[in-house]
C-alpha positions, 0 to 999 in steps of 0.5 A, spaced: 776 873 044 771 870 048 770 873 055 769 870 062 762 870 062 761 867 055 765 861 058 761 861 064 754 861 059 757 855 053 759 851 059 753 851 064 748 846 063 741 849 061 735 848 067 730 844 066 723 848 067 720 844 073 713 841 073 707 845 076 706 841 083 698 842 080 699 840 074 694 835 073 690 837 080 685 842 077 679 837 078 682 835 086 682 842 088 676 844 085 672 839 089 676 840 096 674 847 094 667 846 094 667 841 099 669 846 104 664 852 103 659 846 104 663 844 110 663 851 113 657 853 111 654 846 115 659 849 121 657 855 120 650 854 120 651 850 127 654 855 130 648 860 129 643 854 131 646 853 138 650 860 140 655 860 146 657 867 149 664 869 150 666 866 156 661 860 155 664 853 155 664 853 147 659 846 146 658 847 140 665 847 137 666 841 141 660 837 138 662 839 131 669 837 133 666 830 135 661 828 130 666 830 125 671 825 127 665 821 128 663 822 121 670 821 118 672 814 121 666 811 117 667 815 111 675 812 110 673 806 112 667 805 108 672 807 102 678 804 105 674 798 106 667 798 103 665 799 096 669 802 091 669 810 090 671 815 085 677 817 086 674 825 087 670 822 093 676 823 098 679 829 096 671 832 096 667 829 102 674 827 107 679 833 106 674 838 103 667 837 107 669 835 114 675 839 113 671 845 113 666 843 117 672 840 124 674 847 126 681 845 129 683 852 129 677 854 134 678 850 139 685 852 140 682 859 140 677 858 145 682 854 149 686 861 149 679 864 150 677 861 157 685 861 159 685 868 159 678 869 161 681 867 168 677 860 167 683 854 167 679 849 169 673 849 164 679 851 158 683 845 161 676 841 161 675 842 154 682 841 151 682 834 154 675 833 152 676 834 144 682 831 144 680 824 147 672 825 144 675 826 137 680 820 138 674 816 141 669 819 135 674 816 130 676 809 133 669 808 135 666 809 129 671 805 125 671 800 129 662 800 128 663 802 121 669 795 120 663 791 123 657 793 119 661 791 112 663 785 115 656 783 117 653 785 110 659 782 107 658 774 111 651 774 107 
């Protein structure tokens, strides 16, 4: 005589294994690995070629913030709208390289830092100046880089 789990097991539809989310992504996290060592190596290398002391205005962060987003805005337009590029390009220099490089953690630790330190203004200073240096990093450069391909694209 069958019992209620043996009823319980014939009728229930047998689950379907789901696909790994990384199958097939090896390549892409292999490069956005080793593109982000070289981008916080580059960080990391910034940092000890211009040090600021614990309750200095953290320039260093800032200047790597910016010209990261600078480099970012040519680099996605150059491939957006520029030249082909190989597909691991992206995932490599934009997600990996720059990612590694832009240190968007920092920042909000050094604005934590000078809040803490007793000194709001230049916290304060420096949150807005990251926020519309970087945003103004990636227009401006977007819209130099829009510019060059289109000048090289007229001839």
């Amino acid at each position: 005589m069958a019992t209620s789990e043996d009823t319980v097991e014939s009728t229930t539809t047998p689950v379907r294994e789901r696909p790994s989310v990384l199958r097939g992504q090896g390549p892409a996290v292999a490069v956005v690995a080793v593109g982000g060592a070289i981008g916080a190596v580059a960080r990391y290398a910034a940092g000890l070629g211009w040090e600021t002391g614990p309750s200095a205005f953290p320039w260093t962060t800032l200047l790597v913030n910016v010209v990261g987003c600078a480099v970012i805005g040519v680099f996605l337009v150059a491939i957006a709208e520029g030249r082909p590029a190989h597909p691991l390009l992206r995932p490599f220099f934009g997600t990996g390289v720059l990612g590694g490089f832009t240190t968007f953690s920092t920042y909000a630790v050094d604005v934590r830092r000078l809040l803490v330190a007793g000194r709001p203004g230049p916290g304060l200073a420096y949150l807005g100046l990251t926020l519309v240096g970087a945003l103004g990093a990636v227009w401006a450069a977007a819209a130099l880089t829009r510019r060059v391909i289109r000048r090289g694209g007229a001839r």
